[in-house]
PDB file as gemmi writes it, atoms N, CA and C in Angstrom:
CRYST1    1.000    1.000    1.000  90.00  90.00  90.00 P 1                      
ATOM      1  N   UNK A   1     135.661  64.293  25.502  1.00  0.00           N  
ATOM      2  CA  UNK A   1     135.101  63.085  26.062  1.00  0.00           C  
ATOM      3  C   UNK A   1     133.976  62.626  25.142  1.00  0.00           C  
ATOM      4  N   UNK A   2     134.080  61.519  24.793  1.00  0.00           N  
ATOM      5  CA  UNK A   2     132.822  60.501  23.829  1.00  0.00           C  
ATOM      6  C   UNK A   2     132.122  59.860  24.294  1.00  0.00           C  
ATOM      7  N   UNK A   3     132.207  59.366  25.777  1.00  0.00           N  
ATOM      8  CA  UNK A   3     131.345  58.465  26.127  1.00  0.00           C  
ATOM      9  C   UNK A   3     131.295  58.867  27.607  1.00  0.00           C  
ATOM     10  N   UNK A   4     129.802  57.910  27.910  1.00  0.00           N  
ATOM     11  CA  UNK A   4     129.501  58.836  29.605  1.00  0.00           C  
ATOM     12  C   UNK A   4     130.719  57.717  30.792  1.00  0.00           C  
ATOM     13  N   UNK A   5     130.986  56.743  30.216  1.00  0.00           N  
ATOM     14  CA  UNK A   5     132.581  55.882  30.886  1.00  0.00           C  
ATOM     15  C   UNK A   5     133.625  56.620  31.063  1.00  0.00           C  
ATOM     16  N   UNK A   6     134.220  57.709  29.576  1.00  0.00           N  
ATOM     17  CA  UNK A   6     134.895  58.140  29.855  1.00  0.00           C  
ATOM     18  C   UNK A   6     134.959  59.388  30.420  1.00  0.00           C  
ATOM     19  N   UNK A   7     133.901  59.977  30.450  1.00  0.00           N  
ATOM     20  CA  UNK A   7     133.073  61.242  31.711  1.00  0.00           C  
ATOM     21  C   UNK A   7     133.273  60.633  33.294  1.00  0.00           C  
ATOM     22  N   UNK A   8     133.291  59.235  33.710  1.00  0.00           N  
ATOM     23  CA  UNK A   8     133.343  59.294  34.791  1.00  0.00           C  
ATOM     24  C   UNK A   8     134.486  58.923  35.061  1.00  0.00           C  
ATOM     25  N   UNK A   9     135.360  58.468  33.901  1.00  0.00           N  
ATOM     26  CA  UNK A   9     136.940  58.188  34.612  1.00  0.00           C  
ATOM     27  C   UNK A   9     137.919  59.342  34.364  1.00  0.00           C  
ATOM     28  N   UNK A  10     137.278  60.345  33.901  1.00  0.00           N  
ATOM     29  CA  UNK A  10     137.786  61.746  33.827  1.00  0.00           C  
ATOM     30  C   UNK A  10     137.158  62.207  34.980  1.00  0.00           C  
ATOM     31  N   UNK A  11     136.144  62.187  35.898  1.00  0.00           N  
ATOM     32  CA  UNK A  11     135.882  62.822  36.962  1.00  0.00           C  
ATOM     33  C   UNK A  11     136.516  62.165  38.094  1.00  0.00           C  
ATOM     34  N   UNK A  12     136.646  60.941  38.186  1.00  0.00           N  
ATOM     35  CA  UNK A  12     137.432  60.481  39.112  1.00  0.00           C  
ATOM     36  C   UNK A  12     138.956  60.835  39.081  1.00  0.00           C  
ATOM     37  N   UNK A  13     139.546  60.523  38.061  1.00  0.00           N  
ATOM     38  CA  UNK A  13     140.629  60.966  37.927  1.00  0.00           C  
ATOM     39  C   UNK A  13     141.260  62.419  38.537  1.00  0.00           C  
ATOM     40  N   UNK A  14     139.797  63.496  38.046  1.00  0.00           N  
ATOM     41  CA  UNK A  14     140.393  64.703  38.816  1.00  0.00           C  
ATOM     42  C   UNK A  14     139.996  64.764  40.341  1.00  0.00           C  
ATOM     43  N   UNK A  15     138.646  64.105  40.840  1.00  0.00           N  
ATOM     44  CA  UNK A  15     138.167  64.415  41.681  1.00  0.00           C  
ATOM     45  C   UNK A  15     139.384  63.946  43.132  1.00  0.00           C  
ATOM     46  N   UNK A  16     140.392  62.661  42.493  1.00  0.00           N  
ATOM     47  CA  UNK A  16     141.300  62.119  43.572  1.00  0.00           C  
ATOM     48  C   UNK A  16     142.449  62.948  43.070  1.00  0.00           C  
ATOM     49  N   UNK A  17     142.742  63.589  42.644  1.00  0.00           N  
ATOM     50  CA  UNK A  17     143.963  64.419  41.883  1.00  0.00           C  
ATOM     51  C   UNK A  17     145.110  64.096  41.502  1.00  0.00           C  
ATOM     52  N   UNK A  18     144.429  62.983  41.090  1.00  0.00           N  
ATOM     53  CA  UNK A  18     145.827  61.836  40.431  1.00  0.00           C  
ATOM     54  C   UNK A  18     145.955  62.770  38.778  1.00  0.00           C  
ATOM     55  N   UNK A  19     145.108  62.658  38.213  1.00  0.00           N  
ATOM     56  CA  UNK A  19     144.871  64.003  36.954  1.00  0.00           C  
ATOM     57  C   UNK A  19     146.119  62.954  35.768  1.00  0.00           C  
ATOM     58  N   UNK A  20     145.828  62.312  35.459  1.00  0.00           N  
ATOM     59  CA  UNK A  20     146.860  61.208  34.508  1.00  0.00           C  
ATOM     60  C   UNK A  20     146.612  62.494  33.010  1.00  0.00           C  
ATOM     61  N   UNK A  21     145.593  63.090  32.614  1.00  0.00           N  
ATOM     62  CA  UNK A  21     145.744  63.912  31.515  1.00  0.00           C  
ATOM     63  C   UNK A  21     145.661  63.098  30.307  1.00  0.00           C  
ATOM     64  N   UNK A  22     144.789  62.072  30.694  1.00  0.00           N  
ATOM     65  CA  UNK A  22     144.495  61.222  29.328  1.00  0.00           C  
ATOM     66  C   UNK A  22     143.065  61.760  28.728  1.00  0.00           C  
ATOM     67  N   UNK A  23     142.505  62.361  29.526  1.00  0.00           N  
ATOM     68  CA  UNK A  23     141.686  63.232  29.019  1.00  0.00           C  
ATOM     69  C   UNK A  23     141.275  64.686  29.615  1.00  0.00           C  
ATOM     70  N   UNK A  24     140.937  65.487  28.598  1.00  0.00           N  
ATOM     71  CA  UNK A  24     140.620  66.191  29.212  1.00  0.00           C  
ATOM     72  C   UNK A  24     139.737  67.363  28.512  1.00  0.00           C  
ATOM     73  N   UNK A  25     139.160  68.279  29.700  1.00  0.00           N  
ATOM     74  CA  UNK A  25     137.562  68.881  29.302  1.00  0.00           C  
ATOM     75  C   UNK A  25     138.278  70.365  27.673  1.00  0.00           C  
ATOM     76  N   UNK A  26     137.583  70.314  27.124  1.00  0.00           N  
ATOM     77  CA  UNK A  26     138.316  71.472  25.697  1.00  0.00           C  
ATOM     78  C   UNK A  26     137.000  72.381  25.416  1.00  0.00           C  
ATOM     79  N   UNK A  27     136.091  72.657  26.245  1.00  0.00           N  
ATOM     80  CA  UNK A  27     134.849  73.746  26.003  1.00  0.00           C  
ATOM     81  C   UNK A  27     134.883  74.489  27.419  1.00  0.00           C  
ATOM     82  N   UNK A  28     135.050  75.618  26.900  1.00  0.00           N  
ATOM     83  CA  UNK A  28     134.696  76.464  28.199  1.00  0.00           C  
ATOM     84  C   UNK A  28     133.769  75.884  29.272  1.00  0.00           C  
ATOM     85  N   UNK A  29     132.660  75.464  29.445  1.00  0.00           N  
ATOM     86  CA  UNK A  29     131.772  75.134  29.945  1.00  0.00           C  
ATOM     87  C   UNK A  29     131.810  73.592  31.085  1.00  0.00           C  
ATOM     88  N   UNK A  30     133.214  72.825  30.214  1.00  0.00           N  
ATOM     89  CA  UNK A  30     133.518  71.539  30.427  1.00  0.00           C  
ATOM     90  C   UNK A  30     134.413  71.975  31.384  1.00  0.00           C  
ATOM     91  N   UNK A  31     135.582  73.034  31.017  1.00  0.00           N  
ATOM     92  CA  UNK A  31     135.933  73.407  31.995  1.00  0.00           C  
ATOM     93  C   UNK A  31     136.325  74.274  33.297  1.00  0.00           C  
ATOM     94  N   UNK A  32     134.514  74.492  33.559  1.00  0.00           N  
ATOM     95  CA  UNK A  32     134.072  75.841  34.281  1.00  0.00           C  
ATOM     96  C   UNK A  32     134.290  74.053  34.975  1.00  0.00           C  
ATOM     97  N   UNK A  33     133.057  73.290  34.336  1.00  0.00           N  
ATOM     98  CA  UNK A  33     133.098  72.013  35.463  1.00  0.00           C  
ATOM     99  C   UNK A  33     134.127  71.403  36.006  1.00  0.00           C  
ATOM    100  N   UNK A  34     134.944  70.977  35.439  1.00  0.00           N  
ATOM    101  CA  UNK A  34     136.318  70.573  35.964  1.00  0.00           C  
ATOM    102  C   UNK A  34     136.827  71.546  36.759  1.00  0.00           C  
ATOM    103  N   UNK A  35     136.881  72.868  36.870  1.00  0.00           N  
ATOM    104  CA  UNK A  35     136.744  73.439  38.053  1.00  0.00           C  
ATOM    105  C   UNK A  35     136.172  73.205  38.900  1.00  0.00           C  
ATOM    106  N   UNK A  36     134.662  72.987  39.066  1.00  0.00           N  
ATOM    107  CA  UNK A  36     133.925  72.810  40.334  1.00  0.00           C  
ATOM    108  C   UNK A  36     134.502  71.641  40.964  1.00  0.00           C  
ATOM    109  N   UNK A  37     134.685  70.912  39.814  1.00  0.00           N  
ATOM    110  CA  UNK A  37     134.771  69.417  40.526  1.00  0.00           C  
ATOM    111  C   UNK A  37     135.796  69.848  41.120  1.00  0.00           C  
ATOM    112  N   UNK A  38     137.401  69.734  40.786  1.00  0.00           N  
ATOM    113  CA  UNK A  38     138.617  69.794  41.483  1.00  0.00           C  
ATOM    114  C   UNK A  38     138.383  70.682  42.490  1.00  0.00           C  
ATOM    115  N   UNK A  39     138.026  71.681  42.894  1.00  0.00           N  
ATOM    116  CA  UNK A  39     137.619  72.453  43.885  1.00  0.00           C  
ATOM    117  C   UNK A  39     137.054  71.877  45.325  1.00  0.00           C  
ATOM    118  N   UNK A  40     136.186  71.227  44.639  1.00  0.00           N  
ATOM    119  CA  UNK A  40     135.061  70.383  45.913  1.00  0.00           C  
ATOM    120  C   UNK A  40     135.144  68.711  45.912  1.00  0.00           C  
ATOM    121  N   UNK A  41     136.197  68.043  44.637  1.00  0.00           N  
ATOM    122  CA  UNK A  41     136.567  67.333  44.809  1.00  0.00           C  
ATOM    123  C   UNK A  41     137.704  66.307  45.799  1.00  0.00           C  
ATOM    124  N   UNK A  42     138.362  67.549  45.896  1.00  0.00           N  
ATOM    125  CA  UNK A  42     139.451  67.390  46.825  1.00  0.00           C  
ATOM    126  C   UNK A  42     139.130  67.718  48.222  1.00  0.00           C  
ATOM    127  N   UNK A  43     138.010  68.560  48.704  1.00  0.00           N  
ATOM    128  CA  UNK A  43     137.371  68.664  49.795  1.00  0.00           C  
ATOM    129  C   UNK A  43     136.588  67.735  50.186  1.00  0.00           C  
ATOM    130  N   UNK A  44     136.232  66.728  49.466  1.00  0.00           N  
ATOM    131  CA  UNK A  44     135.244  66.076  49.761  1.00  0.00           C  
ATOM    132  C   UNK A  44     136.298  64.490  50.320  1.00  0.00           C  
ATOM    133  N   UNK A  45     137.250  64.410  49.001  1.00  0.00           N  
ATOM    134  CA  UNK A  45     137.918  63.932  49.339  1.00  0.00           C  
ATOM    135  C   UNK A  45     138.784  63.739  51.048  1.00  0.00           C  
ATOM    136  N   UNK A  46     139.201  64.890  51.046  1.00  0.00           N  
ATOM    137  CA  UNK A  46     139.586  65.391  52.762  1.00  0.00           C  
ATOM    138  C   UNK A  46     138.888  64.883  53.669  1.00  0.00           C  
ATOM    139  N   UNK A  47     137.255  65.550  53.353  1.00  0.00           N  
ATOM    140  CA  UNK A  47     136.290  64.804  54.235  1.00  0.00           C  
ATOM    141  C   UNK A  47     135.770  63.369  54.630  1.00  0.00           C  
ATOM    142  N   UNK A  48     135.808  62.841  53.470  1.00  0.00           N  
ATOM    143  CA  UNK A  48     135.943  61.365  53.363  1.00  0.00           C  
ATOM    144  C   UNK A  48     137.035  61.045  54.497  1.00  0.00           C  
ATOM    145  N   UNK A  49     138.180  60.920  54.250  1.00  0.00           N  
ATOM    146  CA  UNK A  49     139.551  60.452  54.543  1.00  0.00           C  
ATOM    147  C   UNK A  49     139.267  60.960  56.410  1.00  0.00           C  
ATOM    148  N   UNK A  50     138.750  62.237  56.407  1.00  0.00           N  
ATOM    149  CA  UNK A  50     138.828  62.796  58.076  1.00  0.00           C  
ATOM    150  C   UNK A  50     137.663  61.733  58.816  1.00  0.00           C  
ATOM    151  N   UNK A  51     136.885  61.914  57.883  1.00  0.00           N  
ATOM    152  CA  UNK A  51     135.353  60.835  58.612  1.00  0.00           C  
ATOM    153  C   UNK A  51     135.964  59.431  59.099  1.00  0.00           C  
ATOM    154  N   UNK A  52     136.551  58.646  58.511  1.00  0.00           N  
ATOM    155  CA  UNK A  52     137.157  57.396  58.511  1.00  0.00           C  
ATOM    156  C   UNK A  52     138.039  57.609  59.947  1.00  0.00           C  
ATOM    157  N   UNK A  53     138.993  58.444  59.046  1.00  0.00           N  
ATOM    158  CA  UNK A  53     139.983  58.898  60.795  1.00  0.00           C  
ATOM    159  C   UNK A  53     139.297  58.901  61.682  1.00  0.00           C  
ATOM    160  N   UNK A  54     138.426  59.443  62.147  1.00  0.00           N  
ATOM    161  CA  UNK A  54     137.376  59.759  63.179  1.00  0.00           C  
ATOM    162  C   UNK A  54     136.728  58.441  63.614  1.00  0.00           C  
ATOM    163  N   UNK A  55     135.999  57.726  62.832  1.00  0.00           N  
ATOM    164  CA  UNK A  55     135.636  56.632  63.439  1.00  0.00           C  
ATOM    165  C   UNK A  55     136.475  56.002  63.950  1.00  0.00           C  
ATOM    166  N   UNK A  56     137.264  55.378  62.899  1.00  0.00           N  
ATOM    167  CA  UNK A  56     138.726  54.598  64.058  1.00  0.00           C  
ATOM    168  C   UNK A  56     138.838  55.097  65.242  1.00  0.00           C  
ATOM    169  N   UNK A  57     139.484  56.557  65.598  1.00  0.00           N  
ATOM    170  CA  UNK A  57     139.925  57.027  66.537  1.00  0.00           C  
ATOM    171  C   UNK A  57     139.220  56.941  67.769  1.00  0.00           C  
ATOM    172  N   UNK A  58     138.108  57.616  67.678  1.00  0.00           N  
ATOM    173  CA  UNK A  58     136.919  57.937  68.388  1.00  0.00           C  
ATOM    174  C   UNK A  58     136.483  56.730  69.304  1.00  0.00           C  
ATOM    175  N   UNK A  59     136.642  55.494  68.996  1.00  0.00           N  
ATOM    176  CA  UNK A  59     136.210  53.711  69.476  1.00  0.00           C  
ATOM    177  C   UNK A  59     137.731  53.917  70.590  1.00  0.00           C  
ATOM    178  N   UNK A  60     138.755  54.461  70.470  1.00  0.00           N  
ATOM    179  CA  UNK A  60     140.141  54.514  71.427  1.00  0.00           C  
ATOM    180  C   UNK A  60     139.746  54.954  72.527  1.00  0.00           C  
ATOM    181  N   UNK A  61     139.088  55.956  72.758  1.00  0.00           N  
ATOM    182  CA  UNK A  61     139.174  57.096  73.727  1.00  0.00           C  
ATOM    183  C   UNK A  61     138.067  57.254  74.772  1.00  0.00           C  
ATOM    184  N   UNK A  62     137.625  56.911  76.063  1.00  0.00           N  
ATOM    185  CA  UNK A  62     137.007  57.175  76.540  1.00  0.00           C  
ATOM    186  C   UNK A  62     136.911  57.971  77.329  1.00  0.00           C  
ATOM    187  N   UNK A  63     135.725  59.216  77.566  1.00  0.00           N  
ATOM    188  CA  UNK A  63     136.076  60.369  78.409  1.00  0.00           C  
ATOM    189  C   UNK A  63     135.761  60.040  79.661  1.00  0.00           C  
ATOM    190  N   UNK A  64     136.258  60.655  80.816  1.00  0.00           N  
ATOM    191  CA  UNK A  64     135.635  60.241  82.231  1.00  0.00           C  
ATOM    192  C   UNK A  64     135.359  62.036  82.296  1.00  0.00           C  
ATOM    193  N   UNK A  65     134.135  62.390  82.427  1.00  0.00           N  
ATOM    194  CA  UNK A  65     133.655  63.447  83.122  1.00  0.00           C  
ATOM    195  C   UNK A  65     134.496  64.378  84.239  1.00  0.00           C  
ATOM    196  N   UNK A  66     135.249  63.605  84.848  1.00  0.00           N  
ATOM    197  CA  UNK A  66     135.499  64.301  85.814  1.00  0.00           C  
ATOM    198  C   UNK A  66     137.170  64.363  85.790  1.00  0.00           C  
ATOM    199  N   UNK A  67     137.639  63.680  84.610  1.00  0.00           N  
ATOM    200  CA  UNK A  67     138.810  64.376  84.095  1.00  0.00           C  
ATOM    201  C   UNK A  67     138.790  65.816  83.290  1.00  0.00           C  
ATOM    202  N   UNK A  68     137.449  65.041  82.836  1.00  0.00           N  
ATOM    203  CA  UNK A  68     137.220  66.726  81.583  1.00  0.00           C  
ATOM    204  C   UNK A  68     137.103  68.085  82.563  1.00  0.00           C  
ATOM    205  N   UNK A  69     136.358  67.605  83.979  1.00  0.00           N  
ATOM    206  CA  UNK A  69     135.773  68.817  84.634  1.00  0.00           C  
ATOM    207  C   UNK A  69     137.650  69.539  85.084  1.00  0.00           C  
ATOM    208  N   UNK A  70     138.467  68.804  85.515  1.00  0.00           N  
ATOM    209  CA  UNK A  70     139.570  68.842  86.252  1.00  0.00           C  
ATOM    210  C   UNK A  70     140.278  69.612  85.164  1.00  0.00           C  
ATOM    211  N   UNK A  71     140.364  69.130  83.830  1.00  0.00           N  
ATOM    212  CA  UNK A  71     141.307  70.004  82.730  1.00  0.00           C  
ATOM    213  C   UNK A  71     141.002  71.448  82.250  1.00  0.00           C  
ATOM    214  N   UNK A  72     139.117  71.212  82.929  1.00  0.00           N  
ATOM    215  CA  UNK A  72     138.466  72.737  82.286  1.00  0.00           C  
ATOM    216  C   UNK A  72     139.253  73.839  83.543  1.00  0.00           C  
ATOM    217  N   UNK A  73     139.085  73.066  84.650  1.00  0.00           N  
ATOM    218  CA  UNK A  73     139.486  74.152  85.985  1.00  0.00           C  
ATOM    219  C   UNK A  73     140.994  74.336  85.755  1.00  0.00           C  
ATOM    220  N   UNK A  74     141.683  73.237  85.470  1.00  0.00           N  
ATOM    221  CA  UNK A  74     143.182  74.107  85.636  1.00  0.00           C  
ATOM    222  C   UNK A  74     142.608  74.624  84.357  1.00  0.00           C  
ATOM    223  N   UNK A  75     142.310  74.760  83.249  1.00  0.00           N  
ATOM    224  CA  UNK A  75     143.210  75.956  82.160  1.00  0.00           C  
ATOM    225  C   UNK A  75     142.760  77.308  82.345  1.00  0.00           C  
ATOM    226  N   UNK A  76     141.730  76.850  83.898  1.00  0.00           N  
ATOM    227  CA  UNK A  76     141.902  78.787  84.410  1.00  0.00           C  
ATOM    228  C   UNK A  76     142.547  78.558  85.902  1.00  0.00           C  
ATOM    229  N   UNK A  77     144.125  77.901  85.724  1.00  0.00           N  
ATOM    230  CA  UNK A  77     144.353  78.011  87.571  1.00  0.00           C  
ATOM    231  C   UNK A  77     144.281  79.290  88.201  1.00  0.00           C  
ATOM    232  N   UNK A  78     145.081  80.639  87.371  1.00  0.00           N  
ATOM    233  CA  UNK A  78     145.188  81.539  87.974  1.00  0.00           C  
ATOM    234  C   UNK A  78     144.207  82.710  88.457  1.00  0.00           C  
ATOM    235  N   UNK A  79     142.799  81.852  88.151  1.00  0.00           N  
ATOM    236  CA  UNK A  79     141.638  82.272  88.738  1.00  0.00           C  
ATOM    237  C   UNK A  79     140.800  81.394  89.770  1.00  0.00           C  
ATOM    238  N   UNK A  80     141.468  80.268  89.855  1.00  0.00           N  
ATOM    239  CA  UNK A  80     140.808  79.495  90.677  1.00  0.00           C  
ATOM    240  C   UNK A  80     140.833  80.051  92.439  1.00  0.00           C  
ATOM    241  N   UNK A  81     140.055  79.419  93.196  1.00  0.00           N  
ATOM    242  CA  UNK A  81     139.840  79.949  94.746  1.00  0.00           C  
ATOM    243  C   UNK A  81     140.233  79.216  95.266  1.00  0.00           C  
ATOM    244  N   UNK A  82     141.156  79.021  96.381  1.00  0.00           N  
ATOM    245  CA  UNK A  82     141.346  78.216  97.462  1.00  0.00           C  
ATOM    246  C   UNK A  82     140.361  77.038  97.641  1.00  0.00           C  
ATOM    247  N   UNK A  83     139.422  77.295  97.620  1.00  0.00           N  
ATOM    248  CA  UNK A  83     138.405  76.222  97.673  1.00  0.00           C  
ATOM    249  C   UNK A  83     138.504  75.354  96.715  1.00  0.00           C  
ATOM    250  N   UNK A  84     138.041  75.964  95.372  1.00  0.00           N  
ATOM    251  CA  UNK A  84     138.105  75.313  93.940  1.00  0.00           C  
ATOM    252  C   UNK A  84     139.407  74.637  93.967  1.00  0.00           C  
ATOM    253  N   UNK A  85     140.609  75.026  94.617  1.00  0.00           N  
ATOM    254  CA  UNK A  85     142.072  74.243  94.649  1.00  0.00           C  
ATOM    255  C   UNK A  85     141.587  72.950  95.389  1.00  0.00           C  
ATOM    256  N   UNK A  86     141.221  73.068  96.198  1.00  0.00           N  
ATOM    257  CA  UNK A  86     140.723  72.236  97.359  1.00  0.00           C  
ATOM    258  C   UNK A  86     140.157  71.008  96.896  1.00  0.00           C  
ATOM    259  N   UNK A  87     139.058  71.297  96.057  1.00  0.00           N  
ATOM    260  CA  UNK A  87     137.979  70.487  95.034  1.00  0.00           C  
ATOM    261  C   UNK A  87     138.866  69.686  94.374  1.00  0.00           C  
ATOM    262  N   UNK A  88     139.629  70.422  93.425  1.00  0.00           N  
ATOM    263  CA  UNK A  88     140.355  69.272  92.564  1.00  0.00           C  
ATOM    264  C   UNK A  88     141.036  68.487  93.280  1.00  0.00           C  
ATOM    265  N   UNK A  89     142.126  69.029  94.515  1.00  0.00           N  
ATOM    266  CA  UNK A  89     142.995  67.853  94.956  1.00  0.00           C  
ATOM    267  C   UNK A  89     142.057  66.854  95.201  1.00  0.00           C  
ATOM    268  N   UNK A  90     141.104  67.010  96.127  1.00  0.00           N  
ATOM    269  CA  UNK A  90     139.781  65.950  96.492  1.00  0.00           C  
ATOM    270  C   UNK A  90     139.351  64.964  94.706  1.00  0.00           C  
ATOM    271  N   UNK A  91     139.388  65.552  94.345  1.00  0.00           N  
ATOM    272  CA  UNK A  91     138.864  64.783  93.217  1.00  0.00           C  
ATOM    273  C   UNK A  91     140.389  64.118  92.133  1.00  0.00           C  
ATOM    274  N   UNK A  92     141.540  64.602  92.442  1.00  0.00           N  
ATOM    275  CA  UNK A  92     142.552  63.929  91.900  1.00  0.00           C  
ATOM    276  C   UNK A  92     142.612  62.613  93.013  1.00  0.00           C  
ATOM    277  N   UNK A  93     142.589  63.305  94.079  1.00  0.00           N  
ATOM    278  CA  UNK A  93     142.503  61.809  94.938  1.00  0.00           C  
ATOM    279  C   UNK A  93     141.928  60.397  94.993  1.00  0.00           C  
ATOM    280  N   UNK A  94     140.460  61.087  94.800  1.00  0.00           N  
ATOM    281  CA  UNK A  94     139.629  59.955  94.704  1.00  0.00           C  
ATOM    282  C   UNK A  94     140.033  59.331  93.056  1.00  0.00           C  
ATOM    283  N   UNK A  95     140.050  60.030  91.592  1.00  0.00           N  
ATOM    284  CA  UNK A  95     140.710  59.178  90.559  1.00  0.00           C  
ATOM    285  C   UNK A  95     141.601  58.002  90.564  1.00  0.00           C  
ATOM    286  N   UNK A  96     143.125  59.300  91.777  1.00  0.00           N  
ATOM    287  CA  UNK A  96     143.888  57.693  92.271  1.00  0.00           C  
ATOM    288  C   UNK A  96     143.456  56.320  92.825  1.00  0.00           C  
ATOM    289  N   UNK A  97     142.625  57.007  93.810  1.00  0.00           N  
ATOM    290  CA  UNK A  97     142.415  55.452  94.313  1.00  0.00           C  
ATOM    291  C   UNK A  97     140.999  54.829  93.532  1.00  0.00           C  
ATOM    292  N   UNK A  98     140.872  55.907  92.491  1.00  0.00           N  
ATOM    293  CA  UNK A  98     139.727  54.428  91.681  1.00  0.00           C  
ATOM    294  C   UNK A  98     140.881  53.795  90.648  1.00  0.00           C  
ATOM    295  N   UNK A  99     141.562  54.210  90.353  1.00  0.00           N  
ATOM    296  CA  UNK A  99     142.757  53.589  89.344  1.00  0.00           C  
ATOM    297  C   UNK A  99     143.506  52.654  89.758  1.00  0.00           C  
ATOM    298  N   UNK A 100     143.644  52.977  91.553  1.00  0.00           N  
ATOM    299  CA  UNK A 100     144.648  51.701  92.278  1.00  0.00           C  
ATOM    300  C   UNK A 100     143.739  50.499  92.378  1.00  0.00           C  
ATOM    301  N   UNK A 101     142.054  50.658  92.427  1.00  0.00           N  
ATOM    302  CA  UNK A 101     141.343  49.613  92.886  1.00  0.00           C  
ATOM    303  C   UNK A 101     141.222  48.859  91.121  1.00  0.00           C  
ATOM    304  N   UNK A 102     141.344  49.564  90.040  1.00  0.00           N  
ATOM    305  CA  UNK A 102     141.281  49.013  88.568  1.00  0.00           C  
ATOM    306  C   UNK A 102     142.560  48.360  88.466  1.00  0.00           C  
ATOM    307  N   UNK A 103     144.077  48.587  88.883  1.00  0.00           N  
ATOM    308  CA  UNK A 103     144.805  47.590  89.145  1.00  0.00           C  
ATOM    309  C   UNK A 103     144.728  46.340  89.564  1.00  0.00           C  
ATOM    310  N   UNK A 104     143.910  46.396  90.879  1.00  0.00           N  
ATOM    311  CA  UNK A 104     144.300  45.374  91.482  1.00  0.00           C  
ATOM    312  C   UNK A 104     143.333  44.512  91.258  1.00  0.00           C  
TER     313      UNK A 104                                                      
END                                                                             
């Protein structure tokens, strides 16, 4: 590499792992770095790409509390108490009829 332009279109190049091989590092040292980079380049990359996902997604979804409470209790039904059975139907109930009154 001759110039600090072509230092950064050699780091981009590897850092997205497109790697075209129009240049590349020829000193040990150049490519201890081109190691680091491709290493943590492509992680970062990932991260980038997941962050984005996430925002989009995240604006979709709204939690209601008392769905979350209802999914935590069944994924222990076979410890739940008669009572605690009791609780949820009461509280699946009342969901329905807040959902029938958001219909109408």
């Amino acid at each position: 590499m001759e110039t600090y332009a072509d230092a950064l279109w050699w780091s981009m190049v590897t850092a997205t792992t497109v790697g075209y091989g129009d240049i590349s590092p020829e000193t040990g040292i150049g490519r201890l770095i081109a190691l680091i980079l491709m290493v943590f380049g492509i992680g970062l990359l990932g991260m980038i790409t997941g962050s984005i996902a996430t925002y989009f997604l995240s604006g979709e979804k709204q939690d209601n509390p008392t769905i979350d409470f209802i999914k935590n209790e069944l994924s222990r039904y076979d410890n739940l108490s008669e009572e605690e059975m009791e609780r949820l139907i009461m509280l699946m109930k009342q969901l329905s009829k807040e959902k029938k009154k958001v219909v109408e």
